[in-house]
PDB file of N, CA, C and O in Angstrom:
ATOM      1  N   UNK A   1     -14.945  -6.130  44.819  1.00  0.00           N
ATOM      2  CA  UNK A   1     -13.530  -6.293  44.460  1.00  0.00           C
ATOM      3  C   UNK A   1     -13.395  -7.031  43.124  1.00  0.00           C
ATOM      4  O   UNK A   1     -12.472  -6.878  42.324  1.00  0.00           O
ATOM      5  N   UNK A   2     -14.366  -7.792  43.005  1.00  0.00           N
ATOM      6  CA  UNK A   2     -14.030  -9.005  41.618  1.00  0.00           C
ATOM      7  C   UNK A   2     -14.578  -8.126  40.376  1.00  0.00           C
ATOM      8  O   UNK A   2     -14.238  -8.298  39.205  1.00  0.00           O
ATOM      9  N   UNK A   3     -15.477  -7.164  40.841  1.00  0.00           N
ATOM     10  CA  UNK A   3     -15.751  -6.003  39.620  1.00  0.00           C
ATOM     11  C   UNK A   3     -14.862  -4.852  39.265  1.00  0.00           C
ATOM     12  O   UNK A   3     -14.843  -4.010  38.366  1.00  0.00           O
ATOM     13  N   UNK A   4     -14.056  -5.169  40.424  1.00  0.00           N
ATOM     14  CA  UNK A   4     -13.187  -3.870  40.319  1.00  0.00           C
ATOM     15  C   UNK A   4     -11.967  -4.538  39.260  1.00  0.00           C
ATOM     16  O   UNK A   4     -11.165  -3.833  38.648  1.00  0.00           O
ATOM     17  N   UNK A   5     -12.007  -5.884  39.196  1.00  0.00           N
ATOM     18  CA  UNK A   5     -10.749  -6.181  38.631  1.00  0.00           C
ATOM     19  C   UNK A   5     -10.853  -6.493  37.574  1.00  0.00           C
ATOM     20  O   UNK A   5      -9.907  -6.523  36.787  1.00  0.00           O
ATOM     21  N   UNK A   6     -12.664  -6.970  37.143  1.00  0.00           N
ATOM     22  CA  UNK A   6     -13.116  -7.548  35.983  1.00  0.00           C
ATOM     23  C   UNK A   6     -13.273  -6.077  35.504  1.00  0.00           C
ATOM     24  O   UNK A   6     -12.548  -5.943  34.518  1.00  0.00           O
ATOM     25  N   UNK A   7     -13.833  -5.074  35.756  1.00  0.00           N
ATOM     26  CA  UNK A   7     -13.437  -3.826  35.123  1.00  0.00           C
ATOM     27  C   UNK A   7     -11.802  -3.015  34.494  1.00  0.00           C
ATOM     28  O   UNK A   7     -11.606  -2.143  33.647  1.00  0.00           O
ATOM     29  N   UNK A   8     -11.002  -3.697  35.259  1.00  0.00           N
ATOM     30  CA  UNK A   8      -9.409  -3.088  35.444  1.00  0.00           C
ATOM     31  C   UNK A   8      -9.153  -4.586  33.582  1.00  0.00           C
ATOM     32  O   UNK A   8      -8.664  -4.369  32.473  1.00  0.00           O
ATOM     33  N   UNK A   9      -9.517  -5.344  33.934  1.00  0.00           N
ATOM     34  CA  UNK A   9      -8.989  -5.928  33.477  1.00  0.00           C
ATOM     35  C   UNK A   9      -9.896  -6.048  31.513  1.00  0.00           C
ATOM     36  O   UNK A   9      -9.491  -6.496  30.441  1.00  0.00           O
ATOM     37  N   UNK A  10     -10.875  -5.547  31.847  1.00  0.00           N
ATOM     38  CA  UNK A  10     -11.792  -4.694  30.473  1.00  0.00           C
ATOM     39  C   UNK A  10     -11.016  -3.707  30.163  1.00  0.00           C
ATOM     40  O   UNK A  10     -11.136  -3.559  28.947  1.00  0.00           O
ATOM     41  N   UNK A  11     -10.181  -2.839  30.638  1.00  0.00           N
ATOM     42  CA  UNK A  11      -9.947  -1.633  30.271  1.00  0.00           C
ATOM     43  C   UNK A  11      -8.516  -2.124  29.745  1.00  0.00           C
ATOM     44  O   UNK A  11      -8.105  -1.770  28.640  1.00  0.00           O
ATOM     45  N   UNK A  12      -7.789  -2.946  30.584  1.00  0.00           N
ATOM     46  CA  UNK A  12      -6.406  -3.683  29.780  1.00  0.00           C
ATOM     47  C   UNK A  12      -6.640  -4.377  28.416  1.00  0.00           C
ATOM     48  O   UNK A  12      -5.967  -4.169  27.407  1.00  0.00           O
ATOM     49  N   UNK A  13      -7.831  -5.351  28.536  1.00  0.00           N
ATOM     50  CA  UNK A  13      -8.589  -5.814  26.909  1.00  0.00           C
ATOM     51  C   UNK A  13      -8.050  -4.568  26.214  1.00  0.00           C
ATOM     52  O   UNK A  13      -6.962  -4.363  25.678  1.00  0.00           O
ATOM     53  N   UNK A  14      -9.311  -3.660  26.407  1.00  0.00           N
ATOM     54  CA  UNK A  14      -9.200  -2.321  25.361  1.00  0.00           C
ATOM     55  C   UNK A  14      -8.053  -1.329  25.107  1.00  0.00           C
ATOM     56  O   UNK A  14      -7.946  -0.823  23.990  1.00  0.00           O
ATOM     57  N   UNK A  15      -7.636  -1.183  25.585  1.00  0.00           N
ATOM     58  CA  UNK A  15      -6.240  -0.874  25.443  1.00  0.00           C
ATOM     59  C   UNK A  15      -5.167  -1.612  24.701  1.00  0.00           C
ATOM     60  O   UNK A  15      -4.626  -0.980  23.793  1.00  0.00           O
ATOM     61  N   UNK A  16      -4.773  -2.808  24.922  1.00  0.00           N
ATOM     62  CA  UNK A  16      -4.525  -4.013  24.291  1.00  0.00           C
ATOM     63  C   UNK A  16      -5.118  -4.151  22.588  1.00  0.00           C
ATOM     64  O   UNK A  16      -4.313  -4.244  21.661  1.00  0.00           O
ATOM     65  N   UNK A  17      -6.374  -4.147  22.401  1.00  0.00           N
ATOM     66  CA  UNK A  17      -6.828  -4.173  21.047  1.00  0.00           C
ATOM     67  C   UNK A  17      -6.552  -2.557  20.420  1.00  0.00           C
ATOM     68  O   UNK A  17      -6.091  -2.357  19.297  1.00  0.00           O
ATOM     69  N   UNK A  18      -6.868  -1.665  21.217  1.00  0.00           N
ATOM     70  CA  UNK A  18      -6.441  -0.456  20.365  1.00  0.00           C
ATOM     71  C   UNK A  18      -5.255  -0.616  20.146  1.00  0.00           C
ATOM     72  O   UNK A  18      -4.992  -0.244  19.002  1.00  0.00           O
ATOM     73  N   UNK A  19      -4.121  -1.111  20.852  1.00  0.00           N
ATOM     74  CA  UNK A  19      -3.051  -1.094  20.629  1.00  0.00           C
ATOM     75  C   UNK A  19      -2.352  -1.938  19.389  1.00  0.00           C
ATOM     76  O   UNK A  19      -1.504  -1.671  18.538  1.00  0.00           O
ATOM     77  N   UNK A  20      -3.197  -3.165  19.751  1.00  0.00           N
ATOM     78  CA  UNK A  20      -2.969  -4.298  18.572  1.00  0.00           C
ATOM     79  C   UNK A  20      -3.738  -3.584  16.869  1.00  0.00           C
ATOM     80  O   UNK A  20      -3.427  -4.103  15.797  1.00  0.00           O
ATOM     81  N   UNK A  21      -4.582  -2.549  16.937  1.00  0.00           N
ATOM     82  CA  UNK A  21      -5.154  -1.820  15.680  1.00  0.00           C
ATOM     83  C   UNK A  21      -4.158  -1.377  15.380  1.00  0.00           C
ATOM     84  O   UNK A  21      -3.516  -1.782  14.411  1.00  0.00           O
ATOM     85  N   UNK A  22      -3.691  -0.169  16.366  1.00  0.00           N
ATOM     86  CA  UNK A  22      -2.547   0.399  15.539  1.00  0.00           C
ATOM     87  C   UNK A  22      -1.283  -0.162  15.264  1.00  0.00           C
ATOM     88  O   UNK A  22      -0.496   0.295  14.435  1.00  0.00           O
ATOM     89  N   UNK A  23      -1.154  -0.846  15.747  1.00  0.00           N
ATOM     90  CA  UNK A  23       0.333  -1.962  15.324  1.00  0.00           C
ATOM     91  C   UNK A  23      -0.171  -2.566  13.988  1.00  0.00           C
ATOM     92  O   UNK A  23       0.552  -2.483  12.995  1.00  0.00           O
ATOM     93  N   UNK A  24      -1.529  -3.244  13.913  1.00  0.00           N
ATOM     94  CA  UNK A  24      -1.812  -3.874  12.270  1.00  0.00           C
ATOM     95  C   UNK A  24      -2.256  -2.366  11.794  1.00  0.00           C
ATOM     96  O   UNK A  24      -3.249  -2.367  12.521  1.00  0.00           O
ATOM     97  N   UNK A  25      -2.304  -1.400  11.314  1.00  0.00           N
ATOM     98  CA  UNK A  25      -2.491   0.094  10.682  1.00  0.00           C
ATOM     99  C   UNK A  25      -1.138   0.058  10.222  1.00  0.00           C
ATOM    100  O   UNK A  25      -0.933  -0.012   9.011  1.00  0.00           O
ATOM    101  N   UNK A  26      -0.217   0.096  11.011  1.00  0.00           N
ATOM    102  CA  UNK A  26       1.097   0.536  11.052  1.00  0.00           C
ATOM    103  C   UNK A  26       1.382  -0.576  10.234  1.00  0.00           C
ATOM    104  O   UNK A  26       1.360  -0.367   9.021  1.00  0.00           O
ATOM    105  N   UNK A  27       1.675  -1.840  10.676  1.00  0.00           N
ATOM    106  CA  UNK A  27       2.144  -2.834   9.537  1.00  0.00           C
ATOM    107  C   UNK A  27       1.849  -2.302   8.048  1.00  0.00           C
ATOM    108  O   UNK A  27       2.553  -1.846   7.147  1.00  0.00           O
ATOM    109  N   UNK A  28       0.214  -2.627   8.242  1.00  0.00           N
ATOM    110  CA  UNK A  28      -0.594  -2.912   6.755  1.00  0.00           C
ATOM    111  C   UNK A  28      -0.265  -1.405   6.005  1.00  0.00           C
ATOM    112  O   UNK A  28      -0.382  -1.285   4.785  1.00  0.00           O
ATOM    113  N   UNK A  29       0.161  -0.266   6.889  1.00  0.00           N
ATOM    114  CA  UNK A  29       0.769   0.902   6.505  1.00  0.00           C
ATOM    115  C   UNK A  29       2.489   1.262   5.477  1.00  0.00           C
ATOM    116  O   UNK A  29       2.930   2.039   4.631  1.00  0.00           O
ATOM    117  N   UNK A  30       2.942  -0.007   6.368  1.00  0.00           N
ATOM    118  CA  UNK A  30       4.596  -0.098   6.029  1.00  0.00           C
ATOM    119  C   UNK A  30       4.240  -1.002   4.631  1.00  0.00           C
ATOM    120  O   UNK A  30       4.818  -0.529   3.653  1.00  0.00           O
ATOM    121  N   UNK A  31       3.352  -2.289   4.304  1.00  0.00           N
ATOM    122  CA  UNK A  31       3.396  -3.344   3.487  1.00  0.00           C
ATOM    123  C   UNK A  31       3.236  -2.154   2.219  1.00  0.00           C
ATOM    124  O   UNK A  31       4.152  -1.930   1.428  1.00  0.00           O
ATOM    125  N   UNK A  32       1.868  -1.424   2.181  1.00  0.00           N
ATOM    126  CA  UNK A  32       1.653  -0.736   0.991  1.00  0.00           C
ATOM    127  C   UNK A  32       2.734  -0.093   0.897  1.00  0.00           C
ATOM    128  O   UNK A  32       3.335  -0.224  -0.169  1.00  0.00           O
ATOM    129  N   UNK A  33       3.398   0.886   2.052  1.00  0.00           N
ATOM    130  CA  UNK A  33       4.352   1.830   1.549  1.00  0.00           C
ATOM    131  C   UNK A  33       5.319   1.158   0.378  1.00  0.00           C
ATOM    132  O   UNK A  33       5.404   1.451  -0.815  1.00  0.00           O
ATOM    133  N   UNK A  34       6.158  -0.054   1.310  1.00  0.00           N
ATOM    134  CA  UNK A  34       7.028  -0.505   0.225  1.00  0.00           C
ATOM    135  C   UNK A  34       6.596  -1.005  -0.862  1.00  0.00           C
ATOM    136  O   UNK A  34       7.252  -0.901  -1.899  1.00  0.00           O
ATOM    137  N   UNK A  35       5.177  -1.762  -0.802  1.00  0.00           N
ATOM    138  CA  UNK A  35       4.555  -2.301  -2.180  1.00  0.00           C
ATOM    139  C   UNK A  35       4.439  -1.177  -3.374  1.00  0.00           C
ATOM    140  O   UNK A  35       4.340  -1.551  -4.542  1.00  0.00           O
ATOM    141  N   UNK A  36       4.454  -0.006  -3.083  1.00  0.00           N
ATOM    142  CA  UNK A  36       4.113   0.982  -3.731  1.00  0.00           C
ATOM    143  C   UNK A  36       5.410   1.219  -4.582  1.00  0.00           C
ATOM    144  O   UNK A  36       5.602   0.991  -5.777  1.00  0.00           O
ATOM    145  N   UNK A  37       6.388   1.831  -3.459  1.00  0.00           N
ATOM    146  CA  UNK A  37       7.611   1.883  -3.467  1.00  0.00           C
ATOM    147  C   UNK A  37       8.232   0.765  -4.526  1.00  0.00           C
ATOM    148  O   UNK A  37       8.904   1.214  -5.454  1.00  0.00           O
ATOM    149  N   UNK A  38       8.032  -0.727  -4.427  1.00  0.00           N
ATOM    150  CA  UNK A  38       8.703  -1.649  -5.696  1.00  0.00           C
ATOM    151  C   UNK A  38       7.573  -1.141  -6.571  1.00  0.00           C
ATOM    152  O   UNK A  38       8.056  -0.829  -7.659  1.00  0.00           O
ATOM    153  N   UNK A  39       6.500  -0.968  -6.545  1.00  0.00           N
ATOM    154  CA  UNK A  39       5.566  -0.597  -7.960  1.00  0.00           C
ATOM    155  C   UNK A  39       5.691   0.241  -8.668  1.00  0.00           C
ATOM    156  O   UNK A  39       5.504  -0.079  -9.841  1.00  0.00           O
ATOM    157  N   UNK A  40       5.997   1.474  -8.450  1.00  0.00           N
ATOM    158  CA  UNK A  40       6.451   2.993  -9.262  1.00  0.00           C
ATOM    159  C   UNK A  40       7.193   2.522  -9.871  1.00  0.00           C
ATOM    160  O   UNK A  40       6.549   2.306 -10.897  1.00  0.00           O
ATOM    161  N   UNK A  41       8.735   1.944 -10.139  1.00  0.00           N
ATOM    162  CA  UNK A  41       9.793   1.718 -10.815  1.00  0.00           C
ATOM    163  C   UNK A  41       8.950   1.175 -12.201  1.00  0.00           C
ATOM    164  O   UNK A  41       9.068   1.741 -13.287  1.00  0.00           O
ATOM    165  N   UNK A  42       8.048  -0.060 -11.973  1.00  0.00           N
ATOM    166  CA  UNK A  42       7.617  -0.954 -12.477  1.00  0.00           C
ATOM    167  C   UNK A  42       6.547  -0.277 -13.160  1.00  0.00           C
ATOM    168  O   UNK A  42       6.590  -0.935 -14.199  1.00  0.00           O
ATOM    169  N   UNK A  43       5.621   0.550 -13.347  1.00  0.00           N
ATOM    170  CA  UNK A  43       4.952   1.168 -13.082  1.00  0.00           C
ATOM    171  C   UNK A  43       5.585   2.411 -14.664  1.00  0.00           C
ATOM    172  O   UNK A  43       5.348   2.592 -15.859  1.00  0.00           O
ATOM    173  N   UNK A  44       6.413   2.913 -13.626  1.00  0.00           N
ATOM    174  CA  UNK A  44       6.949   3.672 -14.430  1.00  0.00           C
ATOM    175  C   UNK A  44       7.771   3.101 -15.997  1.00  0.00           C
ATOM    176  O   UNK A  44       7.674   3.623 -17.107  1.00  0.00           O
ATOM    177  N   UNK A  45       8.418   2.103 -15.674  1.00  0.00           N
ATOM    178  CA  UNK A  45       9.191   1.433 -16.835  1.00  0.00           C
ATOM    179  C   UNK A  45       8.249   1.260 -17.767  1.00  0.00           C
ATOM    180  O   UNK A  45       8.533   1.693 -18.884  1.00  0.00           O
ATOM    181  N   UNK A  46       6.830   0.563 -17.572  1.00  0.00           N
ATOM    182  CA  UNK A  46       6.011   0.058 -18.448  1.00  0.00           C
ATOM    183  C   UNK A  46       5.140   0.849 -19.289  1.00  0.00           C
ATOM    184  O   UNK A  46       4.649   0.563 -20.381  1.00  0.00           O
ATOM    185  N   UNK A  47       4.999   2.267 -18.338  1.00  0.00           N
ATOM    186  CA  UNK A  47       4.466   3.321 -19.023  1.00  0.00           C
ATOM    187  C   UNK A  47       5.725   3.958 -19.706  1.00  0.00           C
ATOM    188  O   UNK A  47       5.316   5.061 -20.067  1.00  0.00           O
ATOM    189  N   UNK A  48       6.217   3.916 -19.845  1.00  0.00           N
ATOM    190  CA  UNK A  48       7.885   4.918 -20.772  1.00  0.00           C
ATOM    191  C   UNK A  48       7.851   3.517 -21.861  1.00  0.00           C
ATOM    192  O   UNK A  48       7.783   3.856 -23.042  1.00  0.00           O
ATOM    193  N   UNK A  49       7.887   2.128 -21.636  1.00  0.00           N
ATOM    194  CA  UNK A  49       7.894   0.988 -22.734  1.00  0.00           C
ATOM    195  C   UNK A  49       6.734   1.575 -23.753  1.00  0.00           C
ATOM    196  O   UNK A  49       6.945   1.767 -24.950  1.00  0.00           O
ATOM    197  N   UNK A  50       5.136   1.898 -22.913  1.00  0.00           N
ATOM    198  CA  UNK A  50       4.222   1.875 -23.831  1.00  0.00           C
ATOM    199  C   UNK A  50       3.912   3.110 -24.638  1.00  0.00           C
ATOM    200  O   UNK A  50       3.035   3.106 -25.501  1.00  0.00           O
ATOM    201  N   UNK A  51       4.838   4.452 -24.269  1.00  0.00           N
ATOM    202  CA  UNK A  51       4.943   5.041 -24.943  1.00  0.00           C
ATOM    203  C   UNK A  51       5.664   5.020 -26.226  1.00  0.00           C
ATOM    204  O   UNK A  51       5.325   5.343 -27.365  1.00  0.00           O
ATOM    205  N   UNK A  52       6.727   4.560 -25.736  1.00  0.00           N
ATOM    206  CA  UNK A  52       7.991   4.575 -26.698  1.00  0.00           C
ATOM    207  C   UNK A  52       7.426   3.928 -28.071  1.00  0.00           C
ATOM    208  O   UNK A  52       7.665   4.235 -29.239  1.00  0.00           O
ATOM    209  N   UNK A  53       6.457   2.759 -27.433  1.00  0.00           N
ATOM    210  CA  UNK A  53       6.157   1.860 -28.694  1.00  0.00           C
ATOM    211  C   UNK A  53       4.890   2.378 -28.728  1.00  0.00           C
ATOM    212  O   UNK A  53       4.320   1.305 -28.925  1.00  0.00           O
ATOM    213  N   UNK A  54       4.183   3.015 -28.698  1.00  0.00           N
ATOM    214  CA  UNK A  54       2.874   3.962 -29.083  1.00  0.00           C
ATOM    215  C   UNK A  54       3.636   4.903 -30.016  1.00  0.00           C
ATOM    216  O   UNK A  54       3.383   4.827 -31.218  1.00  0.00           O
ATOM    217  N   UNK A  55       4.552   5.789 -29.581  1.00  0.00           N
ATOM    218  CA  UNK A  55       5.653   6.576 -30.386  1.00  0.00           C
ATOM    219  C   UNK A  55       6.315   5.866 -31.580  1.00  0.00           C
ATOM    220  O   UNK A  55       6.464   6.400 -32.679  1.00  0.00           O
ATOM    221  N   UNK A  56       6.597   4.948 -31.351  1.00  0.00           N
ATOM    222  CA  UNK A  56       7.295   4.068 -32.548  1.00  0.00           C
ATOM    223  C   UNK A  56       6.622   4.025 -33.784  1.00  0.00           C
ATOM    224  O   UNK A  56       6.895   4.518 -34.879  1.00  0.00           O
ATOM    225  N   UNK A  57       5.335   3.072 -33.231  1.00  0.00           N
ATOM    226  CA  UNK A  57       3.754   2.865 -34.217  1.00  0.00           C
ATOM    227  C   UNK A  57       3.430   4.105 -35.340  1.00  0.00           C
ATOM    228  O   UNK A  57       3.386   4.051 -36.569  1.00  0.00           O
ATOM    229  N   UNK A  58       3.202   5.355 -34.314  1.00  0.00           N
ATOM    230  CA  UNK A  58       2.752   6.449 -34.776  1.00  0.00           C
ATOM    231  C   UNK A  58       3.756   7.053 -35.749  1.00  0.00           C
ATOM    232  O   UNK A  58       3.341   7.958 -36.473  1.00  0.00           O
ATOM    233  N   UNK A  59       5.127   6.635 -35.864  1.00  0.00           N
ATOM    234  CA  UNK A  59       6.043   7.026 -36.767  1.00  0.00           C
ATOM    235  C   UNK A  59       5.785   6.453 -37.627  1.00  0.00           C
ATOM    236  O   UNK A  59       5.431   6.877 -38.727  1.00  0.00           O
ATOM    237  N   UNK A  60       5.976   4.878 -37.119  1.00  0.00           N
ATOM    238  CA  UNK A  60       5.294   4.206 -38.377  1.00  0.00           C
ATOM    239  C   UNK A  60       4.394   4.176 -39.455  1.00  0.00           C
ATOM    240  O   UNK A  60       4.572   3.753 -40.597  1.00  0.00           O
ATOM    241  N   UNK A  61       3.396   4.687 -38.934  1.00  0.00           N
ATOM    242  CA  UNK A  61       2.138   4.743 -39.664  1.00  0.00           C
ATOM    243  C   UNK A  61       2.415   6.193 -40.830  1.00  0.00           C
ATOM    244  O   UNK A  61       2.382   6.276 -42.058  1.00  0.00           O
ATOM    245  N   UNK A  62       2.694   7.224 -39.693  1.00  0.00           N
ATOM    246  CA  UNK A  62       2.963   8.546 -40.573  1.00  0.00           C
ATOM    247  C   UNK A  62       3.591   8.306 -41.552  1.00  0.00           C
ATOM    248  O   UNK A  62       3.125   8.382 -42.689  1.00  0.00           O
ATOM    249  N   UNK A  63       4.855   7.947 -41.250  1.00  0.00           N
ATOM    250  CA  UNK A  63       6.092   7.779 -42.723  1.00  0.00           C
ATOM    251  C   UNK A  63       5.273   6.626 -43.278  1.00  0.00           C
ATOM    252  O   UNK A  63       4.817   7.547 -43.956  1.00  0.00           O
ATOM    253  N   UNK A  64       4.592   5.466 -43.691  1.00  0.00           N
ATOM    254  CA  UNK A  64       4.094   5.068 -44.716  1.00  0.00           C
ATOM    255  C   UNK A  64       2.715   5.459 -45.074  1.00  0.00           C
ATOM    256  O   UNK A  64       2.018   5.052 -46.004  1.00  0.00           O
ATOM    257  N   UNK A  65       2.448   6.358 -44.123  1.00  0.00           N
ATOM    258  CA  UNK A  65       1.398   6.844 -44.535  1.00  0.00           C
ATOM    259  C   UNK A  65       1.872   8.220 -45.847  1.00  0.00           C
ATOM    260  O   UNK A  65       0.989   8.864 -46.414  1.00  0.00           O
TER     261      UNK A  65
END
């Protein structure tokens, strides 16, 4: 009987930790999503800044060149 419960109660462990994996998957899933999500904007702004002024330069140079 005490194996039957120390077994019942192994299988609740495991269940329990698979469960607790996919709950931290799922979190650490949602954190990147939105981290991503504020990063593109940011991301994006800085690459359109470093063009613009890569673009700028290159005018520059041409016309006094």
């Amino acid at each position: 009987a005490a194996w039957c419960t120390t077994l019942s109660l192994s299988e609740q462990a495991r269940s329990l930790a698979s469960r607790c994996g996919e709950l931290r998957s799922l979190i650490w899933w949602q954190f990147l999503r939105t981290s991503m999500e504020g990063f593109t904007p940011v991301m994006l702004t800085w690459s359109s800044i470093l063009s613009s002024n890569a673009l700028a330069t290159y005018s520059m140079i041409s016309t006094s060149g």
